[in-house]
C-alpha positions as CSV (number, residue, x, y, z in Angstrom):
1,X,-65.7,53.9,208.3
2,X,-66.5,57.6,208.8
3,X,-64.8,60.5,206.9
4,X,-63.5,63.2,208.9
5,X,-64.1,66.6,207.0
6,X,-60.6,68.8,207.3
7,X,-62.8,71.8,205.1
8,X,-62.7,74.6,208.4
9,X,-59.3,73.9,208.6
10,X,-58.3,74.5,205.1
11,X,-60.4,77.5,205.5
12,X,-58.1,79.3,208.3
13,X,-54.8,77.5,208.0
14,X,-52.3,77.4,205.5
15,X,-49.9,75.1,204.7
16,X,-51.6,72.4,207.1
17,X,-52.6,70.2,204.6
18,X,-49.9,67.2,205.0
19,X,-51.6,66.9,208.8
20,X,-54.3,66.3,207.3
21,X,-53.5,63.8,204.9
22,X,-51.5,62.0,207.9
23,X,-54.8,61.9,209.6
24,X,-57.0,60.8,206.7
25,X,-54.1,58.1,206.0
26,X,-53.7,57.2,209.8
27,X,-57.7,56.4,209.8
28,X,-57.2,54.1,206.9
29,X,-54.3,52.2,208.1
30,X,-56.2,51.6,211.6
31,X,-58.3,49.3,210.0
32,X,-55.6,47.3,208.9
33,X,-55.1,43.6,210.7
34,X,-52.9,44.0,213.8
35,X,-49.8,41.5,212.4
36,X,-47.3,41.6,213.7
37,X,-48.1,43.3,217.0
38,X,-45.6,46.2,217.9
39,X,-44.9,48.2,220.8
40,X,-44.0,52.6,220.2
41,X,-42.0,54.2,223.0
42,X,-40.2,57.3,223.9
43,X,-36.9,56.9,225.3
44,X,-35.9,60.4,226.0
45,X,-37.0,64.1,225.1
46,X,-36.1,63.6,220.9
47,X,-35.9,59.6,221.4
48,X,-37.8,56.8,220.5
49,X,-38.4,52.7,219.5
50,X,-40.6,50.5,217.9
51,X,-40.6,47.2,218.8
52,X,-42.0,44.8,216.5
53,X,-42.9,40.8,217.4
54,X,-41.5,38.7,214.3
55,X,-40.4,35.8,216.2
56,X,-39.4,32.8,213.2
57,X,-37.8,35.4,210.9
58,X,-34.2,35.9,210.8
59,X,-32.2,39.2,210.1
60,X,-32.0,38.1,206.2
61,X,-36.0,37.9,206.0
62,X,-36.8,41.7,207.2
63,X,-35.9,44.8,205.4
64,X,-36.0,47.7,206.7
65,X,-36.3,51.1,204.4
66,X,-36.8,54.9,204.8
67,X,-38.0,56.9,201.9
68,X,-39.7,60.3,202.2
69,X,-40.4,60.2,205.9
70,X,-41.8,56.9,205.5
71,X,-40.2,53.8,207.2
72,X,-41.2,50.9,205.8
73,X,-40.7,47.3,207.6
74,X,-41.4,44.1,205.7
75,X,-41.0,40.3,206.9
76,X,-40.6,37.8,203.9
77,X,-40.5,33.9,205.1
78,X,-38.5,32.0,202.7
79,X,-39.5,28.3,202.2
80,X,-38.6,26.6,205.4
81,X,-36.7,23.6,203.5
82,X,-35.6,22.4,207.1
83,X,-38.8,21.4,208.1
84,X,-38.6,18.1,205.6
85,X,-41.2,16.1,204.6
86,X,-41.4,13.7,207.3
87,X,-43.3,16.7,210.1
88,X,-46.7,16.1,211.1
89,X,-48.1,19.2,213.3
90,X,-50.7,18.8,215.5
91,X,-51.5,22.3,215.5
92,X,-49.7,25.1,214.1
93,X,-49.9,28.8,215.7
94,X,-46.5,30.3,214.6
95,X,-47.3,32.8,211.9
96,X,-44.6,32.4,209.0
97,X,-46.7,34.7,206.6
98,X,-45.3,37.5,205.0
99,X,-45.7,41.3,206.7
100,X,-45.4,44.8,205.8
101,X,-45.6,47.4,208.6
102,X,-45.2,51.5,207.8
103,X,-44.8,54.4,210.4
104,X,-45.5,57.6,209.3
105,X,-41.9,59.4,210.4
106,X,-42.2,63.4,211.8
107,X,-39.7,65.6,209.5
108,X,-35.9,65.7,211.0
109,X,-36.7,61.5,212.8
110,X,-34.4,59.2,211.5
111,X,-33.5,55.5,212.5
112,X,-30.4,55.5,214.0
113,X,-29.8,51.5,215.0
114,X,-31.8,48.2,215.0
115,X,-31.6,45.3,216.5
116,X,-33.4,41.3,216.5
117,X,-33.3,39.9,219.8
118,X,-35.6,36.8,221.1
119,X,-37.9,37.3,218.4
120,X,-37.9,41.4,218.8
121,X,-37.1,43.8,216.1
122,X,-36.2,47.5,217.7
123,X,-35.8,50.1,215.8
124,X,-34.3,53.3,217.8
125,X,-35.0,56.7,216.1
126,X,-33.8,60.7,217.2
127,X,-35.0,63.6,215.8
128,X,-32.1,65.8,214.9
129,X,-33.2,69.5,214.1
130,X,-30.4,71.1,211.8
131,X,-28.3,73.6,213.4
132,X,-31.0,76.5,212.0
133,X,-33.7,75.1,213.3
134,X,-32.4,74.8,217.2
135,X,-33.1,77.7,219.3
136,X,-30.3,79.9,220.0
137,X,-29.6,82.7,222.5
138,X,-29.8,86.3,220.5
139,X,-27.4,89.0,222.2
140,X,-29.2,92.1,223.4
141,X,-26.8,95.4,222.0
142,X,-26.6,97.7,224.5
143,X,-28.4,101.4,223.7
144,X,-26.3,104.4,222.6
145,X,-25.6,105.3,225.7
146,X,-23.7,104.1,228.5
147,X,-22.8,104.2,232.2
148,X,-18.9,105.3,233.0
149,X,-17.9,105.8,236.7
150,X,-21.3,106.8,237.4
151,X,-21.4,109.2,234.0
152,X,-23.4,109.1,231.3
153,X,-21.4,109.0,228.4
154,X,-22.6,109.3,225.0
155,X,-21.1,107.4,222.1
156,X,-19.9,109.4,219.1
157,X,-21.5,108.8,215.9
């Protein structure tokens, strides 16, 4: 695995040091197996979904937890007491192992609704900025003069 070295950009930047670990941290986890495979989409300007393949589990097997930016999705199989004793597989490709996916979340992105469906788990997320962090329009004063039938008209102080 090579190391990326963030030094010239701790030399000129401040307060970019969290990109950096999300980059050093996003090198690691690509190494990781790809199970179960998932799918990230945008769905609008501030809008998105993952879509992750966990066909077998049901909704009580798969958690799904936000902490710190963090969202955190894990798959635990319980005993499948169903299957009886008396089951003789010729082959068997269905994955019933246990999982644990993590997506690194960008500040103000939180999970608004998810959904399983054939064997699907979305999850929809919107970034919501606060109210102080959405551009607004700034009203431009007029100077201390001003135009009156034609007139300049100075304002008294």
């Amino acid at each position: 695995m090579r190391t990326i070295d963030f030094t010239p950009l701790y030399r000129s930047a401040v307060g970019f040091d969290r990109l950096a670990s999300l980059l050093e941290s996003a090198a690691r986890t690509s190494q990781e197996n790809g199970w179960p495979p998932y799918n990230i989409e945008t769905t609008g300007e501030n809008a998105y979904r993952i879509e992750i393949a966990v066909a077998g589990f049901k909704p009580d097997e798969l958690n799904i937890e936000v902490k710190e930016n963090l969202l955190t999705v894990t798959g635990r199989k319980t005993a499948n007491d169903d299957a009886g004793a008396n089951r003789t597989y010729l082959h068997r490709g269905l994955a019933e192992r246990d999982f644990e996916r993590r997506f690194q979340l960008a500040d103000y992105v939180i999970v608004t609704e998810a959904a399983l469906d054939n064997g699907l788990l979305s999850i929809s997320l919107k970034r919501e900025l606060p109210e102080a962090l959405k551009p607004r329009r700034i009203e431009i004063a007029s100077s201390a003069s001003t135009l009156i039938e034609g007139k300049a008209k100075t304002k008294a102080a």
